[in-house]
C-alpha positions in Angstrom: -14.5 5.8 -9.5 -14.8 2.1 -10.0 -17.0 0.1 -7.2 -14.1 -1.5 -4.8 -17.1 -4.3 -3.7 -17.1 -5.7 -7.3 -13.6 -6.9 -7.4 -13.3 -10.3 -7.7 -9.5 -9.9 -6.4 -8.1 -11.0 -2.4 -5.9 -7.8 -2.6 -8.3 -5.0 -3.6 -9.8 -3.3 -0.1 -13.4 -4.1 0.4 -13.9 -3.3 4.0 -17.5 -4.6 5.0 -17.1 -3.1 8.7 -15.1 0.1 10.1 -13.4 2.2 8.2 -12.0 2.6 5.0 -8.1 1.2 5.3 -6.8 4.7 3.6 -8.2 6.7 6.1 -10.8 9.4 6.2 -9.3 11.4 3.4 -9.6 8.7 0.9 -12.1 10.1 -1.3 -10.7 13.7 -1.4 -9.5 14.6 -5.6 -7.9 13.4 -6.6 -6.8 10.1 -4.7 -10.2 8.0 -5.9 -8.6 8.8 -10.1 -5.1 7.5 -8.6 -6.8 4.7 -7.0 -8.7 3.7 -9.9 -5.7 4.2 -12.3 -3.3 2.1 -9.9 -5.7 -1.0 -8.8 -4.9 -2.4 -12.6 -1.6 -3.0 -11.5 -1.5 -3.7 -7.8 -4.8 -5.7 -7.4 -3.4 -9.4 -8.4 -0.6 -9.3 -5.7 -0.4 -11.5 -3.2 2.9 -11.2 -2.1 2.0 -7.7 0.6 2.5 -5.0 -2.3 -1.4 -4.7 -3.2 -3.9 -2.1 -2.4 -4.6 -3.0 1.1 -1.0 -1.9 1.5 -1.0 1.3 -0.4 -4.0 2.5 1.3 -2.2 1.7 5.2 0.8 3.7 3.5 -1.5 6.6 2.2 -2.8 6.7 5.8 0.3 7.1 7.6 1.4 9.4 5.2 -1.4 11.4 5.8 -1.5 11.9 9.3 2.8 12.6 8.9 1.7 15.1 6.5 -0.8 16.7 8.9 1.6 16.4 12.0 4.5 18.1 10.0 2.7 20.8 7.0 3.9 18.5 4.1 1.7 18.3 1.0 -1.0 16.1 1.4 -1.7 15.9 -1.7 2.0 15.0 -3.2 2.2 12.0 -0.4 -1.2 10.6 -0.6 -0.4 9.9 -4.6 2.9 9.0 -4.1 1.6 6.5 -1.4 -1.0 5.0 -3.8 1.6 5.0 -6.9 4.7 3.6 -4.8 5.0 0.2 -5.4 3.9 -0.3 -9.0 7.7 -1.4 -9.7 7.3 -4.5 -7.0 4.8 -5.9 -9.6 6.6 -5.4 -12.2 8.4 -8.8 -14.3 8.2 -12.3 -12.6 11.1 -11.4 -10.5 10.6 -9.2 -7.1 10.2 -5.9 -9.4 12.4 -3.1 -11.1 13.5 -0.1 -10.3 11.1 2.6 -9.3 12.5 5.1 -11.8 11.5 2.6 -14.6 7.9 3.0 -13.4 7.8 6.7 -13.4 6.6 7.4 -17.1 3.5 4.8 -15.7 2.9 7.0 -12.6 3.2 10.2 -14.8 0.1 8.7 -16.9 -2.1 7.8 -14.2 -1.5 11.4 -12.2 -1.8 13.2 -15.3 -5.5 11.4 -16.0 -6.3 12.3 -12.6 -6.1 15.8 -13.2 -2.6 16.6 -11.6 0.2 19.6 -12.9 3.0 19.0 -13.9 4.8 20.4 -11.0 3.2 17.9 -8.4 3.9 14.7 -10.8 7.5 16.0 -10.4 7.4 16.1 -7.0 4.8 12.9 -6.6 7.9 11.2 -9.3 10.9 12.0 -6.9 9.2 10.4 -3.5 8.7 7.1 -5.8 12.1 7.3 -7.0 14.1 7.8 -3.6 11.0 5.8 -1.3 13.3 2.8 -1.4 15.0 2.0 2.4 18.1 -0.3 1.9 20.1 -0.2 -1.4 19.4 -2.8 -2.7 20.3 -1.7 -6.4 23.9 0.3 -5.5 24.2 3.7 -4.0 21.2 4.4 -2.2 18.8 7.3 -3.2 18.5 10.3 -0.9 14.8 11.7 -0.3 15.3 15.6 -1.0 11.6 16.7 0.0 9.7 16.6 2.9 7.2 14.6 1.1 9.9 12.2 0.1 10.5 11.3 3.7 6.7 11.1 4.7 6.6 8.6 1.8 9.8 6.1 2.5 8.6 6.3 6.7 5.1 5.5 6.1 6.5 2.8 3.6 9.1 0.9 6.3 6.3 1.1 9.2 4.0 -1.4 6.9 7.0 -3.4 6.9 7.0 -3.8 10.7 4.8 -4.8 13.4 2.2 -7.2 13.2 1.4 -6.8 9.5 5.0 -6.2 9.0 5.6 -10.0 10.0 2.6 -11.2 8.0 4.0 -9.5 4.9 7.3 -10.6 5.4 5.9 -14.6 5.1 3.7 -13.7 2.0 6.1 -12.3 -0.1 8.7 -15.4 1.2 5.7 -17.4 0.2 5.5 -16.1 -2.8 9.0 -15.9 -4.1 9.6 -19.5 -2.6 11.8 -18.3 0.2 12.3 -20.9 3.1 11.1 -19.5 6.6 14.6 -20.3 8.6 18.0 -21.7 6.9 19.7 -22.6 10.7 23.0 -22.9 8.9 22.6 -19.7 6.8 23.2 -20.8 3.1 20.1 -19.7 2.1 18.1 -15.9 2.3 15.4 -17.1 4.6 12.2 -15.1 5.6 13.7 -15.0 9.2 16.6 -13.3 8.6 14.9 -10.8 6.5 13.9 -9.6 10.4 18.1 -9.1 11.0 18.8 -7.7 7.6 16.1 -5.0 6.9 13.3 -5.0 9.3 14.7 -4.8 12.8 17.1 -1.8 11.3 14.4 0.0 10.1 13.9 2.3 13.0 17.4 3.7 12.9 16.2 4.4 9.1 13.3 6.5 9.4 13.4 10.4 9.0 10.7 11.7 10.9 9.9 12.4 14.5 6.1 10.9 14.5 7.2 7.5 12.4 9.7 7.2 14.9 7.6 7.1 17.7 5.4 4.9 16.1 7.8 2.5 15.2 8.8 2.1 18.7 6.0 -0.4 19.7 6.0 -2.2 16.3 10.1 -2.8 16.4 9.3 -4.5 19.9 6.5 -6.6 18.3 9.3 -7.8 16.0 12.0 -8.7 18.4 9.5 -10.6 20.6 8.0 -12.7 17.4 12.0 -13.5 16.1 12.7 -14.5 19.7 10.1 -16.9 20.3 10.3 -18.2 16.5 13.7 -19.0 17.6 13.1 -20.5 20.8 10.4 -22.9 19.5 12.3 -24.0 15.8 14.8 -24.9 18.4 12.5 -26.6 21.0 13.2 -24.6 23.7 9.6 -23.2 24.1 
């Protein structure tokens, strides 16, 4: 396992205080060999797809996993190997199933069968929430649904919102188009993140996502109120 404290990279966890951000299974085999084989790709981002975020996902998934007898294993590496596709190009990414030869490699390195990179390959596949490429894909596992809940939390709450500005920043979105001729950060909140919720598959993401979806609808309401002047 590489040393996370010599990365030279913003986006690569080096937590000086606390806790590691994955959790306190983050060093159990074989998530170190995924991590290892997955901070090539995801350690330049900026734009809220980078390790920091894998490792939150691979901790929710974890304690879903725990909570409901899914496969700890299958969701922590599907966690870590999720958003390889969102770095993908110089666009916003490709299609997950494009990636999947990539996350067969890096699983198979790290010493998993073939059976779990099966299973590990259908959670990537299927994590997506909004379908944004046609007909959306249905998660068929257990595992699956761990993966695309854990996913749409890091999308809300308080890091929700600060992702939500880096990848706009990123991708040159502007923050609020009043007349709506332009995709703008803020109403990313009323196309995908404030329907997240509804979305989610699982009794403990749910109840999670309770507080954070109120953390949203506070933060677009007084965005609101003061682009308009009226706090």
């Amino acid at each position: 396992m590489s040393d996370e404290r010599s990365s030279p990279t913003l986006s690569d966890p080096v937590p000086t205080t606390g806790a590691h951000p994955g959790g306190p299974r983050h060093d159990e085999s074989p998530f170190p060999a995924v991590a290892d084989g997955v901070r090539t790709h995801l350690a330049p981002d900026s734009s809220g797809h980078d390790m920091h975020h894998v490792w939150r996902v691979f901790r929710l998934g974890q304690q879903f996993a725990t909570e409901l007898d899914g496969d700890r294993e299958v969701v922590g590496c599907a966690a870590l190997t999720h958003d390889i596709h969102r770095v993908q190009g110089s666009g916003t990414g490709c299609d997950p199933v494009e990636i999947l030869p990539t996350i067969a490699a890096i699983l198979g390195d790290a010493g998993l069968s073939e059976e779990k990179i099966s299973s590990v390959q259908h959670c990537v596949a299927v994590h997506d929430a909004l379908a944004f490429r046609g007909e959306e894909p249905q998660p068929e596992t257990l595992e699956a649904k761990i993966l695309r809940d854990a996913d749409n939390l890091d999308a809300m709450g308080a890091v929700g919102i600060a992702r939500t500005f880096a990848f706009g920043g990123v991708h040159g979105t502007p923050l609020f188009d009043p007349d709506g001729d332009e995709y703008s950060q803020l109403y990313h909140f009323e196309d995908k993140l404030l329907r997240l919720r509804e979305e989610l598959h699982t009794e403990p993401a749910r109840e999670l996502a309770a507080q954070r979806e109120a953390f949203l609808e506070t933060f677009f309401e007084q965005f609101l109120a003061e682009w308009h002047g009226e706090a």
